[in-house]
Structures are given as structure tokens and as C-alpha cells.
N, C-alpha and C positions, 0 to 999 in steps of 0.2 A: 270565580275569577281565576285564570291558569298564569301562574308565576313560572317565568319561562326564567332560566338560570342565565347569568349574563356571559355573551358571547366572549370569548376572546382568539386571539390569533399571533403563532408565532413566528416571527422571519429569521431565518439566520443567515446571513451572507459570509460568505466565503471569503477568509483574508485574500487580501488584492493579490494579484498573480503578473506579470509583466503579459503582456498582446500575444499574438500570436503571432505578426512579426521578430519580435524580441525574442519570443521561445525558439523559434523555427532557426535563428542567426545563432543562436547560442547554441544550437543541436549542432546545427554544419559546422560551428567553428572551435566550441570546446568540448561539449555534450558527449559527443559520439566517442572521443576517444579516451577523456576521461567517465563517462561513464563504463564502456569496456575493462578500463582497470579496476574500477570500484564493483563492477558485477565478475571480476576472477577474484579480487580477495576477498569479495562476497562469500561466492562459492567455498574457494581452497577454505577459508577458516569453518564453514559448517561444515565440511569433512570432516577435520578436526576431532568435530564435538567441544573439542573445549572451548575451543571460536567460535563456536553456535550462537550465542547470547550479540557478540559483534560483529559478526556474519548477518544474522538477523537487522540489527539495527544500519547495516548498511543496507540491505535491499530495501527495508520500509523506506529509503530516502532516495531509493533509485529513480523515481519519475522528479525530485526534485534536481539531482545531477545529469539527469539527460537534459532536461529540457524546463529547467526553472519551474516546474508543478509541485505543490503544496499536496503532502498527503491526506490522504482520506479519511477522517472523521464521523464518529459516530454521534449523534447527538440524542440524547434522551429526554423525554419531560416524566416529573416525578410530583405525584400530587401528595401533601402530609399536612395534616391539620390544618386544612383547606388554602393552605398557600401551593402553589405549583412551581417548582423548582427546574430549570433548564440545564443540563451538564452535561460538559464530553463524557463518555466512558467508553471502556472496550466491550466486546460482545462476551458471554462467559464463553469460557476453553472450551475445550473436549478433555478428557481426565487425560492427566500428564503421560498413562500408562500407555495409552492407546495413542498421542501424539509422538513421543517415543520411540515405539516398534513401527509408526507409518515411516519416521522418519528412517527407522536402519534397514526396512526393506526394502523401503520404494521410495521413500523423499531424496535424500541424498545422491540418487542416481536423477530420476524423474527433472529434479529442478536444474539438474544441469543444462537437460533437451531445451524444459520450458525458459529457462534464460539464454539459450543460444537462439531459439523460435524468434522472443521476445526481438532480441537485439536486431536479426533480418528484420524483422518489421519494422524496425525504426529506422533502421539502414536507408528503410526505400524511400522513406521522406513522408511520402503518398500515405504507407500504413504507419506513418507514428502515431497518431492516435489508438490503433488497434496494437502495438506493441507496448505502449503504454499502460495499456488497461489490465493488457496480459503481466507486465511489472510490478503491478498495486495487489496483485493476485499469488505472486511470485513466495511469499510467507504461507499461503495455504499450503500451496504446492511443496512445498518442502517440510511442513510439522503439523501442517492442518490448522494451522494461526486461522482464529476468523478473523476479518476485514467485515 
């Protein structure tokens, strides 16, 4: 007799987001310009270094100030004494040493191109989705952050 283990299956939907109407009306009429501010104090504070840590937590919320988009999520299942456990977590770092020296060689200059890129692409309306993507991205870019 072949005991087959019982199936199970997991959804996770995505907190509600406003349309794509809604997003696109908030891009042309707040987005664009207060996003622009929040991506130069973005920036200026991870020059800093000591703004880094607030620097950082403004870009992770850049596709939320452009255009009302909920940031990206990592979701894990974890199986322990035969119960299976569902939770957000982050992905592990890269060691601090080597996120560090990415950042004072190449990130600090790098992320400035990649968030000026980013910003024409949403400028054009056409490629906000592709400037956006490049946004969600924009914490590699600068310390090697995984997403």
C-alpha cells in the first residue's frame, strides 16, 4: 500500500495596492516631484555615511513615494517538528566588510547614475514600470543589500 504524504499549498497575496489609474494620477501630480526630493536626501545622507542607515530606509520606500507601490517581500516556509511555518524574512547579507568597501569604492558614486537612470524612466510615464524595478534594486546598488 504507498502512503502518499498529504498535499498542501500556499497563497500569499500581496497587501492591496490602489489601480493603476490611482498610481499613474499620483505619479503626474505628487510622485514625481516629491519623489525627486526624497531620492536627493536619499542620496546626500548615504554620502554622509552617518545617514546611511536613513538614507537606506528612504530608498527601500522609493517605489512607495513615487507611485503608491508596497515594497518587495521575501517570504519563506520553514518546516520544525512537522508543523510548517510561513514568515517574512530578509535574505542573509554579504559580510559587512565587503558590503562596506563596495559601498566607498563604487556604491556611493554607482547609485547616484543608477537613481538619476531610475528617475528618467519614470519621467517618461511609458517606462515607469521599468524605473521602478530599477528603484526596488537601488539598495543593491549602493551596499550590495539583497532584495
Amino acid at each position: 500500500m504507498d502512503v502518499k504524504p498529504p498535499q498542501s499549498s500556499v497563497t500569499v497575496q500581496k497587501a492591496g495596492e490602489p489601480g493603476c489609474l490611482i498610481q499613474s494620477l499620483w505619479f503626474i501630480f505628487v510622485g514625481w516631484w516629491l519623489g525627486s526630493l526624497a531620492i536627493s536626501l536619499a542620496w546626500a545622507l548615504n554620502v554622509t555615511i552617518i545617514g546611511l542607515p536613513l538614507g537606506m530606509a528612504i530608498l527601500n520606500n522609493i517605489p512607495k513615494i513615487l507611485a503608491l507601490q508596497n515594497p518587495e517581500r521575501y517570504v519563506q516556509m520553514v518546516s520544525q517538528g512537522g508543523r510548517t511555518y510561513i514568515r517574512e524574512s530578509d535574505l542573509p547579507e554579504h559580510p559587512f566588510l565587503l558590503r562596506a568597501l563596495f559601498f566607498l569604492l563604487i556604491g556611493w558614486w554607482w547609485s547616484g547614475i543608477w537613481l538619476g537612470i531610475s528617475f528618467v524612466l519614470c519621467a517618461t510615464i511609458i517606462l515607469l514600470p521599468v524605473g521602478l524595478a530599477m528603484f526596488r534594486r537601488a539598495p543593491a546598488m549602493t551596499t550590495l543589500e539583497r532584495y
